[in-house]
C-alpha positions as CSV (number, residue, x, y, z in Angstrom):
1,X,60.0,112.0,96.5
2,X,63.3,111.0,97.3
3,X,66.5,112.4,95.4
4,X,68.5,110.4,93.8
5,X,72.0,109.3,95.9
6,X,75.6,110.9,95.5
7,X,78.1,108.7,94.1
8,X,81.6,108.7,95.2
9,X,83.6,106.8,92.5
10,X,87.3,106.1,94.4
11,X,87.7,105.9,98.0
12,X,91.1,106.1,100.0
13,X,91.9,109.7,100.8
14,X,89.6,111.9,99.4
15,X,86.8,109.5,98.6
16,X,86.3,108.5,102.1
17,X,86.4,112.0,103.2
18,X,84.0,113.2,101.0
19,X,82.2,110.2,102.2
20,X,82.3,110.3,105.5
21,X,82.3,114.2,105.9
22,X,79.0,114.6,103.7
23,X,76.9,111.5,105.9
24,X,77.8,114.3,109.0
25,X,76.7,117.4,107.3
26,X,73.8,116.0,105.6
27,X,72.8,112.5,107.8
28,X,69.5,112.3,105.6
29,X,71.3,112.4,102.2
30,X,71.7,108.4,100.6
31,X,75.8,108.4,99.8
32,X,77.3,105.8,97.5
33,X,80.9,104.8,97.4
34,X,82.0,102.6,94.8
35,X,85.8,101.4,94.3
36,X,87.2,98.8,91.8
37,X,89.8,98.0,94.7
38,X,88.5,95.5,97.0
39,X,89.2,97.8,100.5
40,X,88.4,101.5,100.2
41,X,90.2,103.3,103.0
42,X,93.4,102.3,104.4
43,X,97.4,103.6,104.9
44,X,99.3,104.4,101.7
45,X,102.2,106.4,103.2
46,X,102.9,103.5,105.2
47,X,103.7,101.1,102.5
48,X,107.6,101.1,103.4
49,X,107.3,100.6,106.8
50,X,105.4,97.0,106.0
51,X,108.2,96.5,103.8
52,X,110.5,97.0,106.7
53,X,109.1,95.3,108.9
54,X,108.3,98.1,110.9
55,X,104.6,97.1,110.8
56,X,103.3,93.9,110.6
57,X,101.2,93.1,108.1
58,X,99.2,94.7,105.2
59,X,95.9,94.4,107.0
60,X,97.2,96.6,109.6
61,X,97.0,99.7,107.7
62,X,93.2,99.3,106.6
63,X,91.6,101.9,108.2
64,X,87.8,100.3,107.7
65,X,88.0,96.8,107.3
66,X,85.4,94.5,106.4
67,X,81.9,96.7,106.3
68,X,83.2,99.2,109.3
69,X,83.1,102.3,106.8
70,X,79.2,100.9,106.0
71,X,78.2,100.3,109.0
72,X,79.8,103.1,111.4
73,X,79.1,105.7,108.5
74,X,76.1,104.9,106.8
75,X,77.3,105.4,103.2
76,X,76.8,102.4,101.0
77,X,79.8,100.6,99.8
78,X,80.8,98.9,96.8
79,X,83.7,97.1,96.6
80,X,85.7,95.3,93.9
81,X,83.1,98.1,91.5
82,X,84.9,99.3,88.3
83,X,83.2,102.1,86.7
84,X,83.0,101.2,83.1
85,X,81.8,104.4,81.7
86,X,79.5,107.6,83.0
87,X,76.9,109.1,81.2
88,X,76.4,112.8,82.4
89,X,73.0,114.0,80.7
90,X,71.5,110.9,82.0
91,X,73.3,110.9,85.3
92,X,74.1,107.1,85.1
93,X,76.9,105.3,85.8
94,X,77.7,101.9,85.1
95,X,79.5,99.7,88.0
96,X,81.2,96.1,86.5
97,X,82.1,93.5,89.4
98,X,84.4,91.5,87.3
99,X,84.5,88.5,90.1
100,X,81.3,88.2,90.3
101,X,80.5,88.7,86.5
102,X,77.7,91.0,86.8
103,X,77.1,94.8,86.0
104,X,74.5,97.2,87.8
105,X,73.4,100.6,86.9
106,X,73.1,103.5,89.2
107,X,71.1,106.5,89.0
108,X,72.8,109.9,90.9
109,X,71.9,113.2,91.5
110,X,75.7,114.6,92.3
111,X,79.1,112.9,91.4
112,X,82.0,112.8,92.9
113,X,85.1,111.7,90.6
114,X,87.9,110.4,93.5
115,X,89.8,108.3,90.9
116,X,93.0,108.7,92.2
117,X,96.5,108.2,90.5
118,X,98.5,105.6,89.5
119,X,102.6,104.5,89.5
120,X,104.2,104.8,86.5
121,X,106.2,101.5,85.2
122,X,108.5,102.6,82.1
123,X,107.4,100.2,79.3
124,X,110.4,98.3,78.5
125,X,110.5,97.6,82.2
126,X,107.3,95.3,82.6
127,X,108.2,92.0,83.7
128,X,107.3,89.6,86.5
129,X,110.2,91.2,89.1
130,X,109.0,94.8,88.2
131,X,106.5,96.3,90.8
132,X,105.2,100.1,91.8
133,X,104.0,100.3,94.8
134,X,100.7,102.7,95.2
135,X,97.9,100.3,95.9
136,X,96.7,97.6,98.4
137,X,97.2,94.5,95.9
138,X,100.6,95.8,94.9
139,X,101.7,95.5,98.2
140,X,100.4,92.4,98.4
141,X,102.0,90.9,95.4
142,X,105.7,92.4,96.3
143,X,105.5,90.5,99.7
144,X,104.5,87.6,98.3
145,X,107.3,87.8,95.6
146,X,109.8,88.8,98.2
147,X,108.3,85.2,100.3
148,X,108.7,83.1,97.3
149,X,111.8,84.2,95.7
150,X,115.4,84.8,96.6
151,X,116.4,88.1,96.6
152,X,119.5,89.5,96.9
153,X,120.1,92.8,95.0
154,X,117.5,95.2,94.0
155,X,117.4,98.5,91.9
156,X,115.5,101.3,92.6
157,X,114.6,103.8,89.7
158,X,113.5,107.3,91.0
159,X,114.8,108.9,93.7
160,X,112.2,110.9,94.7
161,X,110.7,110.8,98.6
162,X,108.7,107.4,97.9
163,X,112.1,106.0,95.7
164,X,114.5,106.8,99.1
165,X,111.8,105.4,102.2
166,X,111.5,102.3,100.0
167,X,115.1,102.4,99.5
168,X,115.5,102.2,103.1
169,X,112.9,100.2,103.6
170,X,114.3,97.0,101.2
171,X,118.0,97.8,102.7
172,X,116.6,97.1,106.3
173,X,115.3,94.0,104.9
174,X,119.3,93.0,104.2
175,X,118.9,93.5,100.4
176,X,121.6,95.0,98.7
177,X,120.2,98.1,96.8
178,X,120.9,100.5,93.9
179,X,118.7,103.4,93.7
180,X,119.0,105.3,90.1
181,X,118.2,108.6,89.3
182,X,118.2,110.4,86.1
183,X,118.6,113.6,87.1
184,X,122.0,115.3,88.6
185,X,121.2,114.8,92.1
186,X,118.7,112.6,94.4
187,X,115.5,114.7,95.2
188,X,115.6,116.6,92.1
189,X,113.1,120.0,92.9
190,X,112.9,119.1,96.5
191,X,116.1,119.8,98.0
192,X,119.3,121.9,96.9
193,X,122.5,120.4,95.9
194,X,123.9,120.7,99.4
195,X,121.3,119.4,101.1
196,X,120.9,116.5,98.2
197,X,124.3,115.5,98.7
198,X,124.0,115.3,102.9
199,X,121.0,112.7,102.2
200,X,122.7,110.7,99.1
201,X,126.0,110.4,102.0
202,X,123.2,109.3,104.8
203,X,122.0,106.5,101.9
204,X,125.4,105.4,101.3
205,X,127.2,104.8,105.2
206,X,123.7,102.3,105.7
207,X,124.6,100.6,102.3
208,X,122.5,102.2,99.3
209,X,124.4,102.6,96.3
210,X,123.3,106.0,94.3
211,X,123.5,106.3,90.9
212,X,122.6,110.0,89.3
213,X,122.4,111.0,86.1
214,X,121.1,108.0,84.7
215,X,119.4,108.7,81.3
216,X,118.3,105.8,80.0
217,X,118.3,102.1,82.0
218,X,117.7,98.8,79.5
219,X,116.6,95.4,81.4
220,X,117.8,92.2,80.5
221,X,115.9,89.4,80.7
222,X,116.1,85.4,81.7
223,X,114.0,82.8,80.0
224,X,111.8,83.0,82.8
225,X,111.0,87.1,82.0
226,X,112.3,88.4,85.2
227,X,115.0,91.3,85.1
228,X,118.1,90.2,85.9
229,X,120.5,93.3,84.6
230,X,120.1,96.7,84.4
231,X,122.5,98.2,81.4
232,X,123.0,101.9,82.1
233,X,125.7,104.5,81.0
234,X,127.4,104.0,84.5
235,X,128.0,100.3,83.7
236,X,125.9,96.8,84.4
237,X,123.9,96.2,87.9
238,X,123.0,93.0,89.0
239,X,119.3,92.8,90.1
240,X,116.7,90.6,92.0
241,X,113.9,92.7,92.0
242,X,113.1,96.7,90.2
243,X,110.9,99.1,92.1
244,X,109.3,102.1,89.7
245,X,109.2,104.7,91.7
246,X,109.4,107.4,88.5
247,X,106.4,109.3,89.3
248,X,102.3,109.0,89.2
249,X,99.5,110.0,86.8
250,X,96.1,110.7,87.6
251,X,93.3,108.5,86.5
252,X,91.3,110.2,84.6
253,X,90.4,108.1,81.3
254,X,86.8,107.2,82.7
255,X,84.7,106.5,79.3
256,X,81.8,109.1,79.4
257,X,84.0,111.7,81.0
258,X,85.5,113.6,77.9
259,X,84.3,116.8,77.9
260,X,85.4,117.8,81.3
261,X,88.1,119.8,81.0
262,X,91.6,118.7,82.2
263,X,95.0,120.3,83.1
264,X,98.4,119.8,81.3
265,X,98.9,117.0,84.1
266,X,95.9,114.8,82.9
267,X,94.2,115.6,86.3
268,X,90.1,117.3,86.3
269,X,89.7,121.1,86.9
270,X,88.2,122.2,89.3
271,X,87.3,125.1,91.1
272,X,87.9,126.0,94.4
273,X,84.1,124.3,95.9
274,X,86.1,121.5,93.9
275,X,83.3,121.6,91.0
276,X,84.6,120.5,87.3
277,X,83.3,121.6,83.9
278,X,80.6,119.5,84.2
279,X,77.2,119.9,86.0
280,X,76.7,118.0,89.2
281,X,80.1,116.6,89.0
282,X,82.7,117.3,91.3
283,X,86.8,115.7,91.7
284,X,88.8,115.5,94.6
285,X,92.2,113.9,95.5
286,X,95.2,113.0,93.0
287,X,92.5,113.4,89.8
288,X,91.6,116.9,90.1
289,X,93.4,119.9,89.6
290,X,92.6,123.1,91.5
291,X,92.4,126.4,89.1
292,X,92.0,129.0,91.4
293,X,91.0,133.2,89.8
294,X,93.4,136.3,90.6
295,X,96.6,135.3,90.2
296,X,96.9,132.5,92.8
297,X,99.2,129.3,91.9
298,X,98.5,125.9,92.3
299,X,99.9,123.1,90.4
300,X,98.8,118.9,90.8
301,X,100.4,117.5,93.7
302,X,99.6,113.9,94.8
303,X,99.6,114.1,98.6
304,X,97.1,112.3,100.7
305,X,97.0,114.8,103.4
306,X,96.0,117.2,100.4
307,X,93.5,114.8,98.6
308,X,91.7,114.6,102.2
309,X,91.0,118.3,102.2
310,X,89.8,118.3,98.9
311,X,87.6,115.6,99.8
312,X,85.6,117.4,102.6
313,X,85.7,120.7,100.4
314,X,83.4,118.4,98.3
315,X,81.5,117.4,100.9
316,X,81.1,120.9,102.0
317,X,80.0,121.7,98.3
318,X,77.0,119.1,98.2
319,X,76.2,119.7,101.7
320,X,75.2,123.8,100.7
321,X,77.5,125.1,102.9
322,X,79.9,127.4,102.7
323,X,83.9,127.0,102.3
324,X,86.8,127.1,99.5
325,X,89.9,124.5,99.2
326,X,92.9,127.7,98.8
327,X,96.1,127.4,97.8
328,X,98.1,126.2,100.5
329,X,102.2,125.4,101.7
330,X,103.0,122.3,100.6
331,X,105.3,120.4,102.9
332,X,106.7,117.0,102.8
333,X,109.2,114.8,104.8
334,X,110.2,111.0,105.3
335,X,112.1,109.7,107.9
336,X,115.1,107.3,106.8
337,X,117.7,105.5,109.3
338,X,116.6,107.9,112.0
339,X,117.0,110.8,110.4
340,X,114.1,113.2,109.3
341,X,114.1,115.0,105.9
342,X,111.7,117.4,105.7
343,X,110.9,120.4,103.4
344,X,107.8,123.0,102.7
345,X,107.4,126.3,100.3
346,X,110.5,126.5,97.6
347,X,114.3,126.3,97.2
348,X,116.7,128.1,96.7
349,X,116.8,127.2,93.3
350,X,113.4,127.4,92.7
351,X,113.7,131.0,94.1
352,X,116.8,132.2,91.9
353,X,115.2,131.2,88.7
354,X,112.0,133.9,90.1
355,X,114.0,136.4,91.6
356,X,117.7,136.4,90.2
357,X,120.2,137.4,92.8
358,X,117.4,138.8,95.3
359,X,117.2,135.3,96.3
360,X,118.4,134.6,99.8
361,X,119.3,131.0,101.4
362,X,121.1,130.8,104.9
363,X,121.7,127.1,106.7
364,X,122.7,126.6,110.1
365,X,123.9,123.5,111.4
366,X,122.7,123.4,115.3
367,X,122.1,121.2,118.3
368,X,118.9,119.5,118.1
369,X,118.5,119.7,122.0
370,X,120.8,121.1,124.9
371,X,124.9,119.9,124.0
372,X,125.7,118.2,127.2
373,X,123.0,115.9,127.0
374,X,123.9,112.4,126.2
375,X,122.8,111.7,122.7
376,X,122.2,115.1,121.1
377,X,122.9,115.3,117.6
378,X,123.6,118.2,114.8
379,X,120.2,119.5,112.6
380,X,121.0,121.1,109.6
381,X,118.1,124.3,108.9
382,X,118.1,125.6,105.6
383,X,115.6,129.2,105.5
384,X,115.3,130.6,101.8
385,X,113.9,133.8,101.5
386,X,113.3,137.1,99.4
387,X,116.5,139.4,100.6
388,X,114.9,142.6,99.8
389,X,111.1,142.0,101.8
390,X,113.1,139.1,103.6
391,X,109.7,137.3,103.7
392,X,110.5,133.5,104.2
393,X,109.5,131.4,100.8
394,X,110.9,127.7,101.6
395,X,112.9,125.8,104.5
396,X,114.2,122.7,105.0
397,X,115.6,120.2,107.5
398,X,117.9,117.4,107.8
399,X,118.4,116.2,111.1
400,X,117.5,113.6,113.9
401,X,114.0,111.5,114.4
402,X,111.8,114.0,115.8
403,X,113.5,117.6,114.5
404,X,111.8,117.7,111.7
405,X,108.6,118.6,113.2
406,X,110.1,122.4,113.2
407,X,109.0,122.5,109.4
408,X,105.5,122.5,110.7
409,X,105.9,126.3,111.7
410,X,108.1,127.1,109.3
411,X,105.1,125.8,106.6
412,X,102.6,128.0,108.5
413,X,105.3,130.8,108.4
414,X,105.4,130.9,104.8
415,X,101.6,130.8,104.8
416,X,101.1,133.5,107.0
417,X,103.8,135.6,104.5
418,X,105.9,136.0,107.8
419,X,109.2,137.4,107.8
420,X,112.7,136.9,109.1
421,X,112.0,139.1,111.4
422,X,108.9,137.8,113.0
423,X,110.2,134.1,112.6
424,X,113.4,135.6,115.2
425,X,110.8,137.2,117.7
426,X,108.7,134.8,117.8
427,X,108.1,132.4,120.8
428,X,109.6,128.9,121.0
429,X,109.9,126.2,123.6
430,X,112.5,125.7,125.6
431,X,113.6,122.5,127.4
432,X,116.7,121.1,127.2
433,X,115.5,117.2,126.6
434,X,114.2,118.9,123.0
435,X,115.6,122.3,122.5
436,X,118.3,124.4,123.0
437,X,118.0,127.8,124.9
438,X,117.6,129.4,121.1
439,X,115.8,126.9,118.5
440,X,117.3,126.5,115.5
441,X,114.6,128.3,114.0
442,X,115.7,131.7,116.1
443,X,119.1,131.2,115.2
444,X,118.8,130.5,111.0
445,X,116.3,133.6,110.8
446,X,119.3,135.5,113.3
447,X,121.9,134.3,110.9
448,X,120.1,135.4,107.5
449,X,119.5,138.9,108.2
450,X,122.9,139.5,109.4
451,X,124.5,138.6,105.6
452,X,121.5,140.3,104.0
């Protein structure tokens, strides 16, 4: 008798992974992915660059579309599916197509929950002209907005990663923008103050006014509903068009689901075979949270990169076969007005407040490539690192299109628990179209063990 299918509720990063991962381990197992959105895989990080112009259209970024992921996978697909509610000792879950108006029951003998996360919009900021940009239709509705209307200024509020590339994204679009941040400095957590202050300059020569500090932001409205002032303690700004870009929350409020047991963050524990509390069910992506034994940290990250390892951890998990998701180097980095901004492990700051005045920082500002070629430009390499084992805990890197790729190693680096010393011997490429005789890399771990 044949088992009952898995269901995959979410697709995108991790659901598609889990998806398509499982169908190759286990080709005879029957697979269900349902999603309330009406495509299931396709670009997210990309978002700016549609806004820019950079590419084309929205459609370019679907990575399946139509029925490819059905037909070139063999997992069946539901699209434009909302999961109304779960039942767990049944093993039922209930899928609502609100365009077509009809509901449908399906039986399963595994769950996967790959929900996702959504963008926050601060309440007294919902109108018409406000948008967050984190899934297909979102995109869709900005472009059309920016079509239709006339827009001249536009506000920003966050100025985390997402808040700066779309940012950059609007001001290549000739918009006049304000990006507002409530904390001290622009990538609050991400970068130091130096660094902060070397990408909040790079905003403001291409036009992008900054605004820190910001602890409270009240809209004002026209009789139509749109925004058309922001009142904040720095004074009154003018606005077409708000982007939230404040943060994300994990969607985890599926009816049927309460006793799994959740993190502080909202997001599904898990273990690391990506198993909840419950029996049979598994999450994977921006809902779950990984709570690993012995010590080991971990704390929710929404990443896709990320969500698609958790995804074939899953798949490994129903397939039988062996395999834990572990505690990895997170790394990040966007690319604004040609320059790269990268960073992976912790700060400086993140390192004094763990280790007091054995916390070591060095930057070095070097030649991205060989001086007396035409072109070259300044990097700036930031190492942080423990002074007294002088094991390397966080880097960072501001410099031109392409440098930024250096992080890679330095992520691996501070995986591998390597130290100055083994980052200076180490072996890197030379060439001079892109590097110098000693990398930047050499020289910063060079540089750091000479003052400590």
């Amino acid at each position: 008798m044949k088992k009952d299918p898995v269901l995959i509720i979410g697709g995108v990063a991790a659901g598609t992974s889990a998806a398509a991962y499982l169908k190759r381990l286990k080709p005879e197992m029957d697979v269900i992915l349902a999603d309330q959105a009406s495509v299931i895989g396709w670009g997210v990080c990309e978002i700016p660059h549609v806004l820019s112009g950079q590419i084309g259209q929205p459609d370019d970024l679907l990575f399946f579309p139509g029925n490819r992921f059905e037909t070139e996978k063999g997992v069946k697909v539901f699209t434009g599916a909302k999961v109304t509610s779960v039942n767990l000792s049944e093993k039922t879950a209930c899928l609502t197509f609100p365009d077509f108006g009809h509901v449908r029951s399906v039986t399963w003998s595994k769950l996967v929950l790959a929900t996702g996360s959504s963008a926050k919009i601060p309440e007294n900021l919902q109108a018409e002209n406000v948008f967050a940009l984190k899934t297909f239709r979102s995109l869709h509705s900005l472009l059309s907005f920016l079509s239709g209307s006339v827009v001249r200024n536009a506000s920003v509020i966050g100025a985390g990663p997402a808040g700066i590339e779309i940012s950059a994204a609007l001001a290549m679009r000739g918009i006049n923008v304000t990006l507002i941040e409530k904390s001290p400095q622009i990538l609050p957590d991400k970068l130091c103050c130096e660094d902060s202050s070397a990408v909040s300059d790079l905003l403001f020569k291409n036009g992008i006014s900054v605004l820190t500090g910001v602890q409270s932001v009240f809209p004002e409205k026209n009789s139509e509903g749109r925004i058309t002032r922001l009142i904040t303690g720095s004074g009154q700004i003018e606005t077409d068009l708000v982007i939230s870009a404040t943060g994300f929350h994990p969607n985890t409020d599926l009816p049927g689901l309460e006793k799994l047991k959740k993190h502080s963050s909202g997001a599904w524990i898990v273990n690391s075979r990506m198993e909840t509390t419950g029996k049979d069910v598994l999450a994977a992506g921006d809902c779950a949270f990984v709570s690993f034994s012995g010590g080991r940290e971990d704390h929710w990250t929404p990443l896709a990169s990320r969500s698609s390892k958790m995804g074939r951890q899953a798949a490994l998990t129903l397939a039988g076969k062996k395999g834990e998701f572990l505690p990895e180097n997170l790394i990040w980095g966007i690319q604004i007005f040609h320059q790269d901004i990268v960073q992976t492990g912790l700060t400086y700051h993140q390192l004094a407040a763990k280790w007091g005045a054995d916390a070591g920082t060095i930057r070095v500002d070097a030649p991205s490539r060989v001086k007396l070629l035409p072109g070259t430009e300044t990097l700036a390499l930031r190492l942080n690192f423990h002074k007294k084992t002088r094991r390397i805990y966080g880097a960072s890197l501001i410099g031109p299109a392409g440098s930024g790729l250096r992080l890679n190693v330095l992520s691996l680096a501070i995986q591998k628990k390597m130290t100055l010393s083994d980052l200076e011997n180490a072996s890197f490429l030379y060439t001079p179209d892109l590097s110098p005789l000693w990398d930047p890399v050499i020289l910063a771990a060079r540089e750091a063990q000479k003052l400590h």
